[in-house]
C-alpha positions in Angstrom: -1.3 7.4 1.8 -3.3 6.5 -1.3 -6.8 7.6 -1.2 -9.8 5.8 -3.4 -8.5 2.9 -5.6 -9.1 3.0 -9.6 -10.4 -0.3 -10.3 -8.9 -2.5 -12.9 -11.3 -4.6 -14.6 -10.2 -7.6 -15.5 -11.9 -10.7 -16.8 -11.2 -14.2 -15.0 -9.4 -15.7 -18.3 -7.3 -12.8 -18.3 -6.1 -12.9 -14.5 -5.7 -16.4 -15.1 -3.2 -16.1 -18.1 -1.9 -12.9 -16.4 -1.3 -14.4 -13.0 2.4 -14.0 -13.0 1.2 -9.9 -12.7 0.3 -11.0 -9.1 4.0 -12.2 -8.0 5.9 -8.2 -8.6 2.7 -7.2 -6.9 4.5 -6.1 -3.5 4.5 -2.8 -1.3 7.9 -1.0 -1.5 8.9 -2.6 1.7 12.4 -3.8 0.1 14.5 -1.5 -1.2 17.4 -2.5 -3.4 20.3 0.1 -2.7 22.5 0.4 0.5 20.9 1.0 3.9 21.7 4.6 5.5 21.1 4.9 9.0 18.4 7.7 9.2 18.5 9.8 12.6 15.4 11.2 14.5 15.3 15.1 14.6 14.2 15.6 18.0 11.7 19.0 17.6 9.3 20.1 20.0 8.8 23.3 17.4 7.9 20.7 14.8 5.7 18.4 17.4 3.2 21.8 18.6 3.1 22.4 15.1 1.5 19.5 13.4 -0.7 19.4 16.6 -2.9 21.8 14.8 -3.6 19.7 11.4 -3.3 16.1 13.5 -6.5 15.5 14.2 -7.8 16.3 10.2 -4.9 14.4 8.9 -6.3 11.3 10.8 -9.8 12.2 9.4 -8.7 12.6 6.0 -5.9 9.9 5.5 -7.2 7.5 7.5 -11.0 8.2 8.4 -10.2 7.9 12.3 -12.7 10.8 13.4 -12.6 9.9 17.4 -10.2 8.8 19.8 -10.6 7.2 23.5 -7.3 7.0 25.5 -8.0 4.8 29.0 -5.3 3.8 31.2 -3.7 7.1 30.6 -2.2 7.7 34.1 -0.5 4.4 34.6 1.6 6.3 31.6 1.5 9.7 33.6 2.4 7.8 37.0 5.4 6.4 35.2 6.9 9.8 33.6 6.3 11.6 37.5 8.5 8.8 38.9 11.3 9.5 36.3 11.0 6.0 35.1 12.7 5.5 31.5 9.4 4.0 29.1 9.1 1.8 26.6 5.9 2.0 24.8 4.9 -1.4 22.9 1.9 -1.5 20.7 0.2 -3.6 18.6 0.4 -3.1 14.9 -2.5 -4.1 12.4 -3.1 -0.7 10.7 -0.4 1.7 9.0 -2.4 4.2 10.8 -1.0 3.0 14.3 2.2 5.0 14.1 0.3 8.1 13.9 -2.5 7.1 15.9 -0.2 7.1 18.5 -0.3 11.3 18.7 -3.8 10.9 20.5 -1.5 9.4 23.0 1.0 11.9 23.0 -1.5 14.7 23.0 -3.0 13.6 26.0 0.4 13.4 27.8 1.4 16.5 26.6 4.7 14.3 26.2 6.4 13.8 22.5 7.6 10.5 21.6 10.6 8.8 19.6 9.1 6.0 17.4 11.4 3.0 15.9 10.4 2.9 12.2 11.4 0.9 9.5 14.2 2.1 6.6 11.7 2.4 3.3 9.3 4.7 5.4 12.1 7.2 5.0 12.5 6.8 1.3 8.5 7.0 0.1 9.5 10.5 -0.9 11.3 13.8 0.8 8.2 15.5 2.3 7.8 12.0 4.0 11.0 11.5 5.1 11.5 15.2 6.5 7.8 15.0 8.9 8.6 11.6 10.4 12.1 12.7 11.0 10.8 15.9 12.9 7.7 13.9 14.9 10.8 11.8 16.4 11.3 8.8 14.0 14.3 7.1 13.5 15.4 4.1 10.7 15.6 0.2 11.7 17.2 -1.9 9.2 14.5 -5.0 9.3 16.8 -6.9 7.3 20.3 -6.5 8.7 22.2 -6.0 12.2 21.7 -2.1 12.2 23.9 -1.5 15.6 23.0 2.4 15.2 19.6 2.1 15.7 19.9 -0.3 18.8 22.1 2.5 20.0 20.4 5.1 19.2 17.6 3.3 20.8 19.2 2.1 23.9 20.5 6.2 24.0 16.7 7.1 24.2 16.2 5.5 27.2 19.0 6.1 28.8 18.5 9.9 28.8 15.1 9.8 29.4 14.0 12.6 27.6 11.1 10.9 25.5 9.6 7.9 25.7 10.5 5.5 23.3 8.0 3.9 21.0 8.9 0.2 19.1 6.1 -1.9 17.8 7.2 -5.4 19.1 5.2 -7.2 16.1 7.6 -6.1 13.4 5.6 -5.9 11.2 1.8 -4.7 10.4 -0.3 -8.0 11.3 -3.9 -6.3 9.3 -5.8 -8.2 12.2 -6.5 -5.8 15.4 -8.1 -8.5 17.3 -5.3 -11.5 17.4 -1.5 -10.7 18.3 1.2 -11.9 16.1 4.4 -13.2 18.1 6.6 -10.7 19.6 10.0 -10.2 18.7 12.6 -10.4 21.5 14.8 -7.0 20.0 12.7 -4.7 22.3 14.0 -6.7 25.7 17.1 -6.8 24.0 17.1 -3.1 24.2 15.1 -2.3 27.2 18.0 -4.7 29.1 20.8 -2.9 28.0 19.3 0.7 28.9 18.8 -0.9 32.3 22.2 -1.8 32.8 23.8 1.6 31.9 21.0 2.7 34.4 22.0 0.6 37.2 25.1 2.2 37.3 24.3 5.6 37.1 23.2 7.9 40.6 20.7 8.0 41.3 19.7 4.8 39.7 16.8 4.9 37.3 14.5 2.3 36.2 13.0 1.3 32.9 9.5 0.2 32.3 7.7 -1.5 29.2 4.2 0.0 28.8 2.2 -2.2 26.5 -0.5 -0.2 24.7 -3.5 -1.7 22.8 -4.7 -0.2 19.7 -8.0 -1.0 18.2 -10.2 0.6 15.7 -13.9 0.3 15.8 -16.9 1.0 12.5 -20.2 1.9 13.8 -21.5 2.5 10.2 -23.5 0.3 7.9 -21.2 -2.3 7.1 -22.9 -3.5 4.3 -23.1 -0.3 2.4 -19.5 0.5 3.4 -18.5 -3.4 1.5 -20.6 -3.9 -1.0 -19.1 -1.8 -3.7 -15.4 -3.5 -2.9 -17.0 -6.7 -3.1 -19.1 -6.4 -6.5 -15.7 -5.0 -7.9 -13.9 -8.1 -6.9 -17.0 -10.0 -8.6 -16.9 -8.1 -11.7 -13.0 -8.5 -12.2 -13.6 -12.0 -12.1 -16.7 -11.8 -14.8 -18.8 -13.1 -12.2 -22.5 -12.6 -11.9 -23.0 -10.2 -8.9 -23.5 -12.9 -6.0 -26.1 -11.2 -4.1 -27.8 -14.1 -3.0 -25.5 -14.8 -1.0 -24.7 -13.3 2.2 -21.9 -10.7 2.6 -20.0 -13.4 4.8 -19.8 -16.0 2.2 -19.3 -13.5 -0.5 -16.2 -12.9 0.9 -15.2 -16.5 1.5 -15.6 -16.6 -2.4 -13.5 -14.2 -3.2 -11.0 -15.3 -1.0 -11.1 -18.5 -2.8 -10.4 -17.5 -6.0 -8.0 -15.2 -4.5 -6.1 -18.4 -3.1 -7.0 -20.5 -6.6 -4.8 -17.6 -8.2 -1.6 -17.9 -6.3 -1.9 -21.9 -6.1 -1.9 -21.8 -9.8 1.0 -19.3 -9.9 3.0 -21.4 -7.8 2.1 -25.1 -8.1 0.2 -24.7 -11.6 -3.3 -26.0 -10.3 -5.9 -25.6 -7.9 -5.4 -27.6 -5.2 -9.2 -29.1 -3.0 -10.2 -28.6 0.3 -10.6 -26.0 2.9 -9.0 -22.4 2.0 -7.6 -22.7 5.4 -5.5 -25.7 4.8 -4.8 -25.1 1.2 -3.4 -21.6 2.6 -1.4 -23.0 5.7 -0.3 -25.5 3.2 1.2 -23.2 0.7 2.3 -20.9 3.1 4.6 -24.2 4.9 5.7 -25.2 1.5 6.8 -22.2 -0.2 8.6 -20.5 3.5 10.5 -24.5 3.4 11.7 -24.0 0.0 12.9 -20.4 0.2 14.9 -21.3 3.3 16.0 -24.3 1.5 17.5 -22.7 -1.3 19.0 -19.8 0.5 20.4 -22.4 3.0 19.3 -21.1 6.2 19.6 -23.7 9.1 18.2 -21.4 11.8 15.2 -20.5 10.6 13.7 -18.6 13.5 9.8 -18.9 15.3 6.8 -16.8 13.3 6.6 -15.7 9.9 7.9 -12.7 10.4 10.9 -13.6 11.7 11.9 -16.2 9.0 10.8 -14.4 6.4 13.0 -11.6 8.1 15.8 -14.2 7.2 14.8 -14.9 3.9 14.9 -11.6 2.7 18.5 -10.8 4.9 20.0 -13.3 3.1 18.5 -12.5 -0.9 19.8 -8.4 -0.4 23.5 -8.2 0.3 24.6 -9.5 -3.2 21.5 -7.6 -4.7 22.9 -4.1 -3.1 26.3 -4.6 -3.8 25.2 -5.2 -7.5 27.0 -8.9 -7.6 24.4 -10.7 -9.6 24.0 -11.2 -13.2 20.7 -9.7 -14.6 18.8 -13.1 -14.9 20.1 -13.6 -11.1 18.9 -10.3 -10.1 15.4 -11.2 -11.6 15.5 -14.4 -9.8 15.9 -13.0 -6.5 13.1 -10.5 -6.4 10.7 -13.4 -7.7 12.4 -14.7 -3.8 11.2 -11.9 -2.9 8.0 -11.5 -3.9 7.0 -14.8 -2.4 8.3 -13.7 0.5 6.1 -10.9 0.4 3.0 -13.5 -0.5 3.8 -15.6 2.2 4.1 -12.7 5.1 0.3 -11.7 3.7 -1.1 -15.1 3.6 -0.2 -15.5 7.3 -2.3 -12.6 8.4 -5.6 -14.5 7.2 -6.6 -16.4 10.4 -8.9 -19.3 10.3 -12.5 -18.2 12.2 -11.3 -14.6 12.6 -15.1 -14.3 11.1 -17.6 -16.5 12.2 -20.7 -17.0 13.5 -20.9 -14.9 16.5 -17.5 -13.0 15.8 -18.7 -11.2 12.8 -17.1 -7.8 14.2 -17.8 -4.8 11.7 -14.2 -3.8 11.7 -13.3 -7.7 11.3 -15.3 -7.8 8.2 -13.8 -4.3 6.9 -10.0 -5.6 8.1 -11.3 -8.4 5.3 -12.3 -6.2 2.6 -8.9 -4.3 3.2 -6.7 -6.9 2.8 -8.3 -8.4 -0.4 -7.5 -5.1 -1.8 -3.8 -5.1 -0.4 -2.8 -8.2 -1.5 -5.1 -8.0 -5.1 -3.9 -4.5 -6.0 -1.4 -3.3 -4.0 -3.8 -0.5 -3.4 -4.3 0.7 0.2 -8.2 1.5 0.6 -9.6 2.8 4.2 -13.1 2.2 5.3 -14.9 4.4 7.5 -15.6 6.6 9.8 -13.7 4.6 12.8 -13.0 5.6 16.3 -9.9 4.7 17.9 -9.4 3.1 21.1 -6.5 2.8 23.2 -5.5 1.3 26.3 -2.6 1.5 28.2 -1.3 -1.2 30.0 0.7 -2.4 33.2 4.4 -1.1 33.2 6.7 -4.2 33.1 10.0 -3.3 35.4 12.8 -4.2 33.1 15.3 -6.5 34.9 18.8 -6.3 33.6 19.8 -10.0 33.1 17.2 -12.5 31.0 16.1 -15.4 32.6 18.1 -17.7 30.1 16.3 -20.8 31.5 13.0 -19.6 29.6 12.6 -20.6 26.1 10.8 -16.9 25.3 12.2 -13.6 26.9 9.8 -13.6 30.1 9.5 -9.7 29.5 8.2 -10.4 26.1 5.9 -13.1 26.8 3.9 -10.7 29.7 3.9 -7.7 27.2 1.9 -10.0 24.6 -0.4 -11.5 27.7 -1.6 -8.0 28.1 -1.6 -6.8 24.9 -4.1 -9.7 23.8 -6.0 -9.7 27.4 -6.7 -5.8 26.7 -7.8 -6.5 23.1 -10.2 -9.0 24.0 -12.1 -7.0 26.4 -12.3 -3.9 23.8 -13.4 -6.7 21.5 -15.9 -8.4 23.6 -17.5 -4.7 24.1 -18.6 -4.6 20.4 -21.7 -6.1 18.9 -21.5 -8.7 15.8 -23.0 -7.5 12.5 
């Protein structure tokens, strides 16, 4: 992961005429060359070993110094009784997938964790660790049978539990859900009826498990420097007259300004929240439009999902002249705008919810979506809490307009992360 970002100092005039910089600005999330199933390497050798550098790899890469696990022997109770698991977290920090060896740890049980293709082609050191801690590839924007059956394998035999983050995607706000995908029921359903007919019969279980990270530092002095950097790119006088809560409503502002001039050539009035929601409506509408897609799925995830599954398959297969091929990752790159746009939630700060870490999430994703730089404030500790198991039933209501499973892994997810919110103090 990349450590301290090397500020670029730009002057407003020049990020204005070089706004168009801002559209190719996208993680490496979409990869532009035929999808390869990648198996997991299941290693208990490999799983003792990193044990020993875990805990500083957390402090160093991510600044998580501490770790809480509660609700740990619902988990336990579920492994004794042979139950098949499902373990379904919430997933608003790249951190979260290895987080989750504080779980594992205390368990003394490894895991296999779902994890999405271009996490396997960052580089080969990369690729060979996650492969050996029990990761396996999901094609997020394709059918990828193998790795529902690899999946649905998992359970079935029972020798790890099986980890899929049901958000699909990383939501950069620990306090509010995103909407749940249905895949993991999907899965779950079809484990359970290979079960059923097996003897003894075993069950399956969905565990939800809530992740959230908490700063007890100085917030101020942890911000401060991000935010006078933001101020100086934009030749701004240093606000600091203002408080740190509108400082950052400023540069959100501009921030917004930017893209609506990108995409619609001016600045549009009113509150950022609307002008956001608005652009992020119009510019979803349009893709979907032009790539004539009639069902358009629930969430922004999910339809950008289809966006982006129906811009590749003549971009792999090389069938697009060069002015085409420039034209689709411009598609693209909006979609990648519009998926970051979503995650800014309208009074996520405010008066009496200003949360340390809320403020830092901030911070984090101005940097993100600015830079493309990933920058980690901290010390944090990490929470966790394990949920209720959900028995998996083998046939879906199909009555219910949501998978019912689905819809009581998400009331717990979000019950669980208000109470470890509602324990922290405002700054």
């Amino acid at each position: 992961m990349l450590a301290t970002v090397e500020y670029v100092r730009f002057s407003f005039a020049e990020v204005l005429q070089n706004s168009h910089v801002l559209t190719s600005i996208m993680q490496n999330v979409v990869l532009e060359e035929p999808y390869e199933f990648v198996p997991p390497i299941e290693s208990d050798f490999w799983c003792w070993l990193l044990r020993f550098r875990f805990k500083s790899f957390m402090r160093k890469t991510y600044l998580v110094h501490s770790s809480e696990i509660r609700g740990v022997e619902r988990f336990r109770a579920a492994l004794d009784a042979g139950q098949r698991v499902m373990v379904l977290p919430n997933h608003s920090r790249l951190s979260d997938p290895m987080a989750l060896g504080f779980l594992s740890g205390e368990l003394k049980c490894n895991l296999f964790v779902m994890a999405s293709w271009h996490l396997f082609k960052q580089d080969a050191y990369s690729r060979f660790m996650v492969r050996r801690m029990g990761g396996f590839s999901i094609y997020r924007e394709g059918n990828d049978r193998q790795a529902l059956n690899t999946a649905i394998d998992i359970l079935v035999e029972g020798r790890r539990p099986l980890v899929i983050f049901p958000e699909g995607a990383v939501s950069r706000h620990q306090d509010v859900l995103m909407e749940l995908m249905d895949g993991p029921a999907f899965i779950a359903r079809q484990a359970a009826k290979r079960l059923a007919k097996q003897e003894p019969p075993r069950e399956v279980v969905m565990i939800p498990v809530a992740i959230r990270y908490s700063f007890d530092g100085d917030v101020e002095a942890a911000v401060l420097p991000d935010i006078e950097a933001f101020e100086h790119r934009f030749s701004w006088h240093p606000q600091r007259h203002l408080s740190i809560i509108d400082r950052l409503e400023r540069i959100g502002q501009a921030l917004l300004s930017l893209k609506e001039i990108e995409f619609l050539g001016r600045v549009r009035e009113g509150d950022v929240h609307d002008r956001a929601e608005r652009l992020e409506r119009e510019l979803l509408s349009q893709l979907e439009e032009k790539w004539n897609l009639k069902d358009r799925g629930e969430g922004v995830v999910a339809r950008v999902k289809n966006v982006r599954a129906a811009i590749l398959p003549d971009l792999v297969a090389k069938r697009v002249t060069p002015q085409e091929r420039e034209a689709r990752w411009r598609d693209l790159a909006t979609c990648y705008f519009v998926q970051q746009i979503s995650h800014y939630l309208r009074g996520y700060i405010a008066p009496g919810k200003n949360l340390p870490e809320r403020i830092i999430e901030t911070i984090e994703r101005f940097e993100e979506d600015f830079t493309d730089e990933l920058k980690y404030h901290g010390p944090v500790h990490c929470t966790m809490q394990v949920g209720e198991p959900i028995p998996v039933q083998p046939d879906r209501d199909r009555t219910a307009k949501r998978d019912p499973m689905m819809v009581e892994v998400a009331r717990q997810l979000q019950a669980m992360l208000d109470q470890l919110a509602s324990e922290r103090t405002p700054g």
